[in-house]
DSSP file (Angstrom, degrees, kcal/mol; ACC not computed):
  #  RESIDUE AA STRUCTURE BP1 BP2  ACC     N-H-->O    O-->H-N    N-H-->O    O-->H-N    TCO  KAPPA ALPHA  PHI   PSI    X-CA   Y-CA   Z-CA
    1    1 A X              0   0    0      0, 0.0     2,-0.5     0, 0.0     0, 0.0   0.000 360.0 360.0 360.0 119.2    8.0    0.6  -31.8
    2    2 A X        -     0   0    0      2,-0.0     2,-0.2     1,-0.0     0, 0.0  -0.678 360.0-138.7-106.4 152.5    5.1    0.9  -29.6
    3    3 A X        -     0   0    0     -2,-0.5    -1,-0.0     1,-0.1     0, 0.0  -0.398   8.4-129.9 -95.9 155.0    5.4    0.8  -26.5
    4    4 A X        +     0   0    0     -2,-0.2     2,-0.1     2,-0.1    -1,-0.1   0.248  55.7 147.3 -78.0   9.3    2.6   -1.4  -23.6
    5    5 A X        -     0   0    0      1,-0.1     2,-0.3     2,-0.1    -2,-0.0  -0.404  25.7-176.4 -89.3 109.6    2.3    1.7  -21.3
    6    6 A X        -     0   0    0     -2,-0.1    -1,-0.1    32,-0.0    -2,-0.1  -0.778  33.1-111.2-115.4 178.5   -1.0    1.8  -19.9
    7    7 A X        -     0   0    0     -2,-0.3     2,-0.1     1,-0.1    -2,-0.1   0.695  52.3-135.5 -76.8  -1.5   -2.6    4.3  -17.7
    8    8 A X        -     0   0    0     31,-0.1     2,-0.3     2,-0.1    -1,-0.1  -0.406  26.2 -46.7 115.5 159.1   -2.9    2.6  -14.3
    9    9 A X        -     0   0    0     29,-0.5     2,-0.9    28,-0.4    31,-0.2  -0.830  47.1-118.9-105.0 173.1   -5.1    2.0  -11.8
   10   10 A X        +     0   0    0     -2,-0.3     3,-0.2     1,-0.2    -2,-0.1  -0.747  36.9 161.6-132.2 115.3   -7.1    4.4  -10.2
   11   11 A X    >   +     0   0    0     -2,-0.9     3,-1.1     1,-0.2    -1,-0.2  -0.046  39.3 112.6 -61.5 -13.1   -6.3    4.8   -6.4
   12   12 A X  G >  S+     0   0    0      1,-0.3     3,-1.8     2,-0.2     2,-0.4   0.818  73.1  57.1 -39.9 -49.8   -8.0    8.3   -5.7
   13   13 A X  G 3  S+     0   0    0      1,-0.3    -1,-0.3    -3,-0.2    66,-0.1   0.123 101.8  53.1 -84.3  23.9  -10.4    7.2   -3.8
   14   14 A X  G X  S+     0   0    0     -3,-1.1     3,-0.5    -2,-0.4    19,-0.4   0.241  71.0 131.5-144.3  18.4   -8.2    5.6   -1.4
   15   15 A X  T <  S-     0   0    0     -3,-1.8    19,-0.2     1,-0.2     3,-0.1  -0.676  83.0  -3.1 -53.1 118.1   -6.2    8.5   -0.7
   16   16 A X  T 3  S+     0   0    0     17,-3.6     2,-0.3    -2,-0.3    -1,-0.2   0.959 101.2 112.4  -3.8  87.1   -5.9    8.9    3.3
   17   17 A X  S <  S-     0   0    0     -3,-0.5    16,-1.5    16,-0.4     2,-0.5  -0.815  76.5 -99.1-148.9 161.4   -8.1    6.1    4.3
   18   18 A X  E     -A   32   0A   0     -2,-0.3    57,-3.0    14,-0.3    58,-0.4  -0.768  36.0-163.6 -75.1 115.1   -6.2    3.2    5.9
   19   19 A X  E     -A   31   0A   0     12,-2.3    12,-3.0    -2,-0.5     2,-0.9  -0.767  18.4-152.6-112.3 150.0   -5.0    0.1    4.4
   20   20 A X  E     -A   30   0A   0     53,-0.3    53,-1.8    -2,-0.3     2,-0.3  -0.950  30.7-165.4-115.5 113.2   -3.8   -3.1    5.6
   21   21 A X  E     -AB  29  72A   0      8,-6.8     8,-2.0    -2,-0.9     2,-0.8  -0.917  14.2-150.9-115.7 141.4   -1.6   -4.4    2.9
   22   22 A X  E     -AB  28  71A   0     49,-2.0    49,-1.7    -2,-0.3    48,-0.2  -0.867  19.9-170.8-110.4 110.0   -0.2   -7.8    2.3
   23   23 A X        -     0   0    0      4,-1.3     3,-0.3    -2,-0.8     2,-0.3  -0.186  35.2 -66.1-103.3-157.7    3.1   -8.1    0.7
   24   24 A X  S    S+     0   0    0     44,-0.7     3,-0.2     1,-0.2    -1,-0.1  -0.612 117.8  25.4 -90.4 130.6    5.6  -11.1   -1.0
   25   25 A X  S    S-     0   0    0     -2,-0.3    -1,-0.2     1,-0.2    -2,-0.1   0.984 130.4 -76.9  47.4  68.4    7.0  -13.6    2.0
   26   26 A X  S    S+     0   0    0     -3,-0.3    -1,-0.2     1,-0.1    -2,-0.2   0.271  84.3 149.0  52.1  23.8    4.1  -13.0    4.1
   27   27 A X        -     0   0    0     -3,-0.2    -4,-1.3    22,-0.0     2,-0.3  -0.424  29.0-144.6 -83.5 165.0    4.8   -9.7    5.5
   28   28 A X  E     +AC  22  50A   0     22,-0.5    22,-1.3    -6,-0.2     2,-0.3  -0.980  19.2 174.0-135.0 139.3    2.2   -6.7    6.7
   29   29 A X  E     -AC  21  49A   0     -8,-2.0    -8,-6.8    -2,-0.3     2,-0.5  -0.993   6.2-173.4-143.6 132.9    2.1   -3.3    6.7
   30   30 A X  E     +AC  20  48A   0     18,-1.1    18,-1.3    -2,-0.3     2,-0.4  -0.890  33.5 120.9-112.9 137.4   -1.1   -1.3    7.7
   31   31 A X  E     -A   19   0A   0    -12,-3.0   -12,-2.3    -2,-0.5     2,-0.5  -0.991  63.2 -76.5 171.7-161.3   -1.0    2.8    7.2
   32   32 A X  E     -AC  18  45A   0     13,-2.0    13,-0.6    -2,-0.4   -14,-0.3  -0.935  41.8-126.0-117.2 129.0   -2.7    5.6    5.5
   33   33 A X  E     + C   0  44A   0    -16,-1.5   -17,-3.6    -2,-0.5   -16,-0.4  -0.440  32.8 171.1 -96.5 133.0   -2.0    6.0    1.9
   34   34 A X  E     +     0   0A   0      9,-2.5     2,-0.2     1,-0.3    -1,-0.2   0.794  65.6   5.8-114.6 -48.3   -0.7    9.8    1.0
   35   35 A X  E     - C   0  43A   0      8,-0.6     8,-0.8   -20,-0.1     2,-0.3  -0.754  51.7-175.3-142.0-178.2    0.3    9.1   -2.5
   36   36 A X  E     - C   0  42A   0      6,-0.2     6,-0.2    -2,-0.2     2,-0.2  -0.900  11.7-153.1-158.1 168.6    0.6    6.7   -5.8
   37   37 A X    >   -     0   0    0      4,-0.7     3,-1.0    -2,-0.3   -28,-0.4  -0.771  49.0 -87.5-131.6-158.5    2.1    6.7   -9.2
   38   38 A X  T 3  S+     0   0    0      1,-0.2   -29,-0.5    -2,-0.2   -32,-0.0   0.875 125.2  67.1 -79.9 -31.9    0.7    4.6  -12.5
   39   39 A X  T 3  S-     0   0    0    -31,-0.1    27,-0.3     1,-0.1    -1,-0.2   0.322 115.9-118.2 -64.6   3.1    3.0    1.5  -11.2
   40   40 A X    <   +     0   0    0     -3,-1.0     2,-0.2   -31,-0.2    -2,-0.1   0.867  63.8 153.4  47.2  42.3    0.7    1.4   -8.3
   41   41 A X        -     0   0    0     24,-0.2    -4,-0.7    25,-0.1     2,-0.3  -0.522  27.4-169.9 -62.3 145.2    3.9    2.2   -5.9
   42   42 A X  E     -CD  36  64A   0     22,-1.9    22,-0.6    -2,-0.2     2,-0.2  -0.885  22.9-133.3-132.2-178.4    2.0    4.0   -2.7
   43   43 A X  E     -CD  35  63A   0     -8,-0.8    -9,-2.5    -2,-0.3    -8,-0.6  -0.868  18.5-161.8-153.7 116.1    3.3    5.8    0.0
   44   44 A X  E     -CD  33  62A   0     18,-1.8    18,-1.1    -2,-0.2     2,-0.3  -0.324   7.0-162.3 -70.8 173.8    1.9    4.8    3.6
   45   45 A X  E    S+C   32   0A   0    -13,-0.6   -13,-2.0    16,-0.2    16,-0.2  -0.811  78.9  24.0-128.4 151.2    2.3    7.3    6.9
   46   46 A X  E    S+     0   0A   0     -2,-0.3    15,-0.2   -15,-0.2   -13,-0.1   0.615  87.5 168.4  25.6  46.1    2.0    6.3    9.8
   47   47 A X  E     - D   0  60A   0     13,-3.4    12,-1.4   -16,-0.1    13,-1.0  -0.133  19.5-167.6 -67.2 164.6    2.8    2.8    8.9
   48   48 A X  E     -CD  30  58A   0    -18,-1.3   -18,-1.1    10,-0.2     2,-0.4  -0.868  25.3-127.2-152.5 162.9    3.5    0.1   11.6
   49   49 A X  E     -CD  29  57A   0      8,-0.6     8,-2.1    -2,-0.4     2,-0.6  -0.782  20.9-137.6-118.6 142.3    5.1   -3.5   10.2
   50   50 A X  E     -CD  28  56A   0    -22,-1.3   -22,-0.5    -2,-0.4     6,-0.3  -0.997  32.1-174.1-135.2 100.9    2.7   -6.3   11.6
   51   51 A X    >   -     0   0    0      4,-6.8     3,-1.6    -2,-0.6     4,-0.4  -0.201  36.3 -59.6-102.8-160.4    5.4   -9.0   12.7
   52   52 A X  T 3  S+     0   0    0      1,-0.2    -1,-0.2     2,-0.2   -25,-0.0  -0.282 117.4  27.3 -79.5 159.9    4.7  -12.4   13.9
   53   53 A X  T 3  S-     0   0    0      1,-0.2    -1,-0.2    -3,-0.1    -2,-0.0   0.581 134.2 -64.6  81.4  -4.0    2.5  -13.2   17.3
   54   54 A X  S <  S+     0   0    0     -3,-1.6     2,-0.4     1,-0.3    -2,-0.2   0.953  94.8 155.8  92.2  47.1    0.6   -9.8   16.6
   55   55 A X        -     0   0    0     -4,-0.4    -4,-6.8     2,-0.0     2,-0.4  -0.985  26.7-143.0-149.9 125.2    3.8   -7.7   17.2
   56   56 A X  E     -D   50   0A   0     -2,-0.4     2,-0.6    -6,-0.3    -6,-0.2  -0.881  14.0-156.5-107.9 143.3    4.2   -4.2   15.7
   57   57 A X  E     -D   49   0A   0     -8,-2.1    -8,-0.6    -2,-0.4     2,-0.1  -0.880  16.7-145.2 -89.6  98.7    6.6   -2.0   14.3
   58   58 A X  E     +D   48   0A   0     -2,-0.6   -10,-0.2   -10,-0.2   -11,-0.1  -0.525  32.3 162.9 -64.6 135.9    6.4    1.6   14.1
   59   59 A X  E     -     0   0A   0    -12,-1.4     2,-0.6     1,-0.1   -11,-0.2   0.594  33.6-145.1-117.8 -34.1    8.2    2.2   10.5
   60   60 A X  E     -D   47   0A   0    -13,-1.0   -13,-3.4     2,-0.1     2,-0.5  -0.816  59.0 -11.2 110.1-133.0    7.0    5.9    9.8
   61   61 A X  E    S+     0   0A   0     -2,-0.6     2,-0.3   -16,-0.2   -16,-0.2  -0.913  77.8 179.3-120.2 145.7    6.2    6.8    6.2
   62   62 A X  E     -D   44   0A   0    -18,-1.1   -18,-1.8    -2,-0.5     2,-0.4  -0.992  25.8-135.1-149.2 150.3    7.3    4.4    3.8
   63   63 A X  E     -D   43   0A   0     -2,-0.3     2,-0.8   -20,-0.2   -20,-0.2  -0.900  19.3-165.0-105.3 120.8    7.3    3.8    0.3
   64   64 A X  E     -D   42   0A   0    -22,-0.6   -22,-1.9    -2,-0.4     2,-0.5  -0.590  21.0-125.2-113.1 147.3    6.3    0.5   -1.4
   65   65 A X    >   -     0   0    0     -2,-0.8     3,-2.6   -24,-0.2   -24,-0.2  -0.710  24.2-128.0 -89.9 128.5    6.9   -0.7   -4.8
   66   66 A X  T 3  S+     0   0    0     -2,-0.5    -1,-0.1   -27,-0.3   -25,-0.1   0.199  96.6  63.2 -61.6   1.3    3.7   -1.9   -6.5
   67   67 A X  T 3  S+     0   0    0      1,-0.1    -1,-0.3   -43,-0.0   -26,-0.1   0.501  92.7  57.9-119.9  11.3    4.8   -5.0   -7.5
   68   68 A X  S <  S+     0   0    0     -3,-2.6     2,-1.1     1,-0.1   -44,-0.7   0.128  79.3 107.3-112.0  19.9    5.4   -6.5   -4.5
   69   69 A X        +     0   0    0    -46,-0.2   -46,-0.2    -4,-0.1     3,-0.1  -0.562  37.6 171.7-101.7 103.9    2.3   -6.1   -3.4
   70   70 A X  S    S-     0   0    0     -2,-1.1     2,-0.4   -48,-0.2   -47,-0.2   0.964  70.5  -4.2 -75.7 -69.6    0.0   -9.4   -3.2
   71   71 A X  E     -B   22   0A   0    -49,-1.7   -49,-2.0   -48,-0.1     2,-0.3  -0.926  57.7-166.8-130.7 158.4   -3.2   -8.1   -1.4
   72   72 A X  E     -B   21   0A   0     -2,-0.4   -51,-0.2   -51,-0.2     2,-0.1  -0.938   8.8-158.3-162.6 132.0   -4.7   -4.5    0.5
   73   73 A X        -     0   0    0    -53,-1.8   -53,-0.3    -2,-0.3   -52,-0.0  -0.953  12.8-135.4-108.0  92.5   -7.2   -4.4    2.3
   74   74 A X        -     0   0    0      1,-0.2   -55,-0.2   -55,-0.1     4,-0.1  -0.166  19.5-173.5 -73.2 134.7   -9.1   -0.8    2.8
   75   75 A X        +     0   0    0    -57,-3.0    -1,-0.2     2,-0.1     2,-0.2   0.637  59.6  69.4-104.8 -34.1   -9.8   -0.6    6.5
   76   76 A X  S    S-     0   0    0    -58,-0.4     2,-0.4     1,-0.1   -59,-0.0  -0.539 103.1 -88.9 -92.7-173.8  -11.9    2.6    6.5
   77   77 A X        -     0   0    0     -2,-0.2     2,-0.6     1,-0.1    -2,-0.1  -0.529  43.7-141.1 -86.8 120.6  -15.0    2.8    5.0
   78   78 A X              0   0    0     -2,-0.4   -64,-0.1     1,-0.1    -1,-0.1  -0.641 360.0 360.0 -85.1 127.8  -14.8    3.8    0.8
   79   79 A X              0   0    0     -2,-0.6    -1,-0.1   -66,-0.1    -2,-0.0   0.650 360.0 360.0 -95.1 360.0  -17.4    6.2   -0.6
């Protein structure tokens, strides 16, 4: 049986640069991306939660599951 297992995307180059990411029922999270897997999972640090009005959360380091993520946006500059 073969299996649909592909390799991924590839996210090196966005390894501690700062992202503003947009997840499922309109939430935000901005932070600097330390790590990834092939499931496009990251894991921000120094992440902050972007609530309503402009209102932040410090959250720390946090890991987010790649499929609830709808858009990110890289905040520093990518070479």
């Amino acid at each position: 049986m073969a299996t649909k297992q592909g390799y991924g995307a590839d996210l090196a180059k966005y390894l501690d640069k700062r992202l503003d990411i947009t997840l499922n029922s309109n939430r935000k999270v901005a932070g600097i991306m330390k790590g990834y897997d092939q499931f496009m999972n990251i894991v921000l640090d120094h992440a902050i939660e972007i609530l309503k009005d402009d209102e932040t959360r410090q959250i720390g380091t946090v890991v987010i599951r790649g499929n609830s993520i709808i858009l990110w946006q890289s905040i520093d500059k990518i070479e």
